[in-house]
MIDOSE-1310 file (N, C-alpha, C; in nm, 2 decimals, decimal comma, always signed):
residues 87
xxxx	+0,08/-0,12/+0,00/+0,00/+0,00/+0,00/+0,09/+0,12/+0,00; +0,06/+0,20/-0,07/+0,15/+0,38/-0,09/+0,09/+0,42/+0,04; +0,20/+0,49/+0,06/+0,18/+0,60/+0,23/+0,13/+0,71/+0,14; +0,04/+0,76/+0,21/+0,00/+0,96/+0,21/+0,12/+1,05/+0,28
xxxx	+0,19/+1,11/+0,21/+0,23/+1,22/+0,31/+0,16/+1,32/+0,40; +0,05/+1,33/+0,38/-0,05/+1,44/+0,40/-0,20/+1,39/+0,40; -0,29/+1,40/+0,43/-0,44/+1,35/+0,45/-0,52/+1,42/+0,36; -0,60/+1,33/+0,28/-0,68/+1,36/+0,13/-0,76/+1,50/+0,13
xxxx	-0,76/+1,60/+0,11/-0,82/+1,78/+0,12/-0,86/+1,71/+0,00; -1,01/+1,80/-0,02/-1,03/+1,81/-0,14/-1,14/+1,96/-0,12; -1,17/+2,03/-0,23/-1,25/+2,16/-0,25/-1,31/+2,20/-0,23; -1,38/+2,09/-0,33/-1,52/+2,04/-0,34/-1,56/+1,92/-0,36
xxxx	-1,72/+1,84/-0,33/-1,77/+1,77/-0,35/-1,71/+1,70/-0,51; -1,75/+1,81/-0,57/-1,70/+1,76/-0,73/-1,57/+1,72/-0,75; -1,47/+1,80/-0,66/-1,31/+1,74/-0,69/-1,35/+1,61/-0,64; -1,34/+1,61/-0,54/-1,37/+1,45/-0,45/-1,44/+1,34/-0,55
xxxx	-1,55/+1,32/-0,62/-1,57/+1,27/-0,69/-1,52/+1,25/-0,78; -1,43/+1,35/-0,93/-1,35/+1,35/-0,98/-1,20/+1,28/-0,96; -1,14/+1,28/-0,83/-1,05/+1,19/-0,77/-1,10/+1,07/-0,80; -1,19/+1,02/-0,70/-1,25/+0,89/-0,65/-1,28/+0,85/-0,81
xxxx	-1,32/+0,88/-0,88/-1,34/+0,81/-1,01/-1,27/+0,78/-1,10; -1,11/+0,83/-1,06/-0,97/+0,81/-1,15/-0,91/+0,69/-1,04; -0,91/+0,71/-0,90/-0,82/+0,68/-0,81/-0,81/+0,50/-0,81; -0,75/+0,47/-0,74/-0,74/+0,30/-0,74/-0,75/+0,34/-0,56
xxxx	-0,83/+0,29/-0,48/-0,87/+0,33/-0,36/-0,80/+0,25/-0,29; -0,72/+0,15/-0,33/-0,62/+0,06/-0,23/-0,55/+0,11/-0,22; -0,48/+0,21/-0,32/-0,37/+0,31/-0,31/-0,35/+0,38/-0,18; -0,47/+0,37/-0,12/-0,51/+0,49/+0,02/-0,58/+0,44/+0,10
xxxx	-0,63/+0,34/+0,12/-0,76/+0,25/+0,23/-0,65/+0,10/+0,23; -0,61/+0,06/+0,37/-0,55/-0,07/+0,35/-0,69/-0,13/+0,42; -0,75/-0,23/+0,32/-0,88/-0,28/+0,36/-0,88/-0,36/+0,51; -0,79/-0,43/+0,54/-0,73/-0,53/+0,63/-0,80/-0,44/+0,75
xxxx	-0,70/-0,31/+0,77/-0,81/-0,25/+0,92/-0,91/-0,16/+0,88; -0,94/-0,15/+0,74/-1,07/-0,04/+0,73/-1,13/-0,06/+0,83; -1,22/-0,01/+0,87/-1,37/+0,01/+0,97/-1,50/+0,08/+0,89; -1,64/+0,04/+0,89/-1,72/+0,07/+0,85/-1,73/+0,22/+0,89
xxxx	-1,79/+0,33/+0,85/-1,80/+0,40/+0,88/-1,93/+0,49/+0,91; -1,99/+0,54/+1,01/-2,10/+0,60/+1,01/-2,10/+0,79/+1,00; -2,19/+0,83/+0,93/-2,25/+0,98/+0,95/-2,32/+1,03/+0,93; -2,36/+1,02/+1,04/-2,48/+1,04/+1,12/-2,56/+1,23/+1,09
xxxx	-2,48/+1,30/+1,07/-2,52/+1,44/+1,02/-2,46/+1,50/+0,92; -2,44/+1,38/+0,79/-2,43/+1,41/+0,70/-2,54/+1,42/+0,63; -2,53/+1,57/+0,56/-2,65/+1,64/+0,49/-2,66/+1,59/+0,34; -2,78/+1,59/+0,27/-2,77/+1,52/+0,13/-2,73/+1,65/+0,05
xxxx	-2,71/+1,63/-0,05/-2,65/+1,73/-0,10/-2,79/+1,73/-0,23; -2,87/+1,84/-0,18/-3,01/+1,90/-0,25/-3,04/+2,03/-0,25; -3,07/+2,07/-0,34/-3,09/+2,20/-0,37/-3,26/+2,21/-0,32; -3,35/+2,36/-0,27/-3,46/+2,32/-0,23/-3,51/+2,45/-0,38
xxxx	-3,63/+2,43/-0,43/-3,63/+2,52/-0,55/-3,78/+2,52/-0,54; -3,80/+2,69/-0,57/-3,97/+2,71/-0,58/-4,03/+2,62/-0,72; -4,10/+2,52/-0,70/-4,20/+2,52/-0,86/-4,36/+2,52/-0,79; -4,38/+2,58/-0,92/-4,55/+2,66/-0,92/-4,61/+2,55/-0,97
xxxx	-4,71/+2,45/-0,90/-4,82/+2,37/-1,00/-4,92/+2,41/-0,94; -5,03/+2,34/-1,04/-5,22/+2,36/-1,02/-5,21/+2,33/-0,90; -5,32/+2,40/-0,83/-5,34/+2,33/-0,68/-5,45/+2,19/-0,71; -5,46/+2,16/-0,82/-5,54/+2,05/-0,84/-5,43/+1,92/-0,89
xxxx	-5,31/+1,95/-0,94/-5,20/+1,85/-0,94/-5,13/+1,81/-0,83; -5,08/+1,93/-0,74/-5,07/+1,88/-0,63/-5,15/+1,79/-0,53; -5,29/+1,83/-0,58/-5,34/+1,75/-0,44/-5,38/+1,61/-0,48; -5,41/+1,60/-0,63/-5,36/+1,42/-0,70/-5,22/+1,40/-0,68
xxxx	-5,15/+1,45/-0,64/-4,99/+1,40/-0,60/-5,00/+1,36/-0,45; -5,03/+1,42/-0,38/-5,06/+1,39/-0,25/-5,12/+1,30/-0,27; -5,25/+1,29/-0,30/-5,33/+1,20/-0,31/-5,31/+1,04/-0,31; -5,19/+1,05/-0,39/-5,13/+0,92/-0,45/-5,01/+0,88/-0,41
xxxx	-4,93/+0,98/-0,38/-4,83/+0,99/-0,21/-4,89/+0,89/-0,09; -4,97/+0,93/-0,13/-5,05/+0,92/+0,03/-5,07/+0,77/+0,04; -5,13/+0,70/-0,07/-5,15/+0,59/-0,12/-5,07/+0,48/-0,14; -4,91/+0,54/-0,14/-4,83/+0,42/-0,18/-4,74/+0,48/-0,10
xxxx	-4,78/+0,56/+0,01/-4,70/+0,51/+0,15/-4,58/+0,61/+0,15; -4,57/+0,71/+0,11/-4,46/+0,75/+0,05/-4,48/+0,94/+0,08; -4,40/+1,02/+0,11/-4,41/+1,14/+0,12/-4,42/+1,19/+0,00; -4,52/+1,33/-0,02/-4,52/+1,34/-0,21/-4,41/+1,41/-0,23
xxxx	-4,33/+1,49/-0,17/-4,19/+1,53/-0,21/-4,11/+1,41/-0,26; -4,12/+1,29/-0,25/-4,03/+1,17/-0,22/-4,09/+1,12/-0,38; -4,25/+1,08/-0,39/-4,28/+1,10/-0,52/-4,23/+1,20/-0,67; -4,27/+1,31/-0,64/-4,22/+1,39/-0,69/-4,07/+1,37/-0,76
xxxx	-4,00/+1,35/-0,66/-3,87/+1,35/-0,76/-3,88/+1,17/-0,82; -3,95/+1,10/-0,78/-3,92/+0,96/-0,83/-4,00/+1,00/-0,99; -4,12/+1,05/-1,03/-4,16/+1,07/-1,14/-4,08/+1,20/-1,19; -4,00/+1,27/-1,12/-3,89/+1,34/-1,25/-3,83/+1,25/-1,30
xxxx	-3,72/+1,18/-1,21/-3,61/+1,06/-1,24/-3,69/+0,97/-1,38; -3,80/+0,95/-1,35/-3,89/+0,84/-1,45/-3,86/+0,96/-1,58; -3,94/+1,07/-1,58/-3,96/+1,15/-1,69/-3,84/+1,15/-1,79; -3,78/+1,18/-1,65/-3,61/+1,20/-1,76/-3,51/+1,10/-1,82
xxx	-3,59/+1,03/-1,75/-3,47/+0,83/-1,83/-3,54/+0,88/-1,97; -3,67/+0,87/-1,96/-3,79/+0,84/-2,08/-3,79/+0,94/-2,20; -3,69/+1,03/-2,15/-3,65/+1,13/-2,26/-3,58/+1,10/-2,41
């Protein structure tokens, strides 16, 4: 395993990813004593953004939220995700 001189900084989120997607991660993690790791107040990384709909779409979103158990903000982005594969 390569030694770190120094402990992995990175910018941003995006460097970090950008690394991690070139890197060979044994390079830097000797698996033998890794440890699972927990974080616990780590924030998702979401933007929160005004959108305007009918108040008659919303409340069939709820409606159907409501139905399959599910918060309709949590809906919501599951029918963007769908929308935009389907593109």
């Amino acid at each position: 395993m390569k030694k770190q001189k120094k402990p992995l900084e990175f910018k941003s989120e995006k460097k970090e990813f950008e690394f991690w997607a070139k890197a060979d991660s044994t390079d830097y993690i000797d698996r033998r004593t890794a440890r699972l790791g927990l974080f616990p107040n780590l924030k998702p990384t979401s933007k929160a953004i005004p959108l305007r709909l009918p108040v008659s779409l919303l409340d069939r979103l709820m409606i159907k939220a409501h139905k399959c158990g599910i918060p309709y903000q949590s809906l919501l982005k599951l029918l963007v995700i769908r929308g935009l594969r389907s593109l």
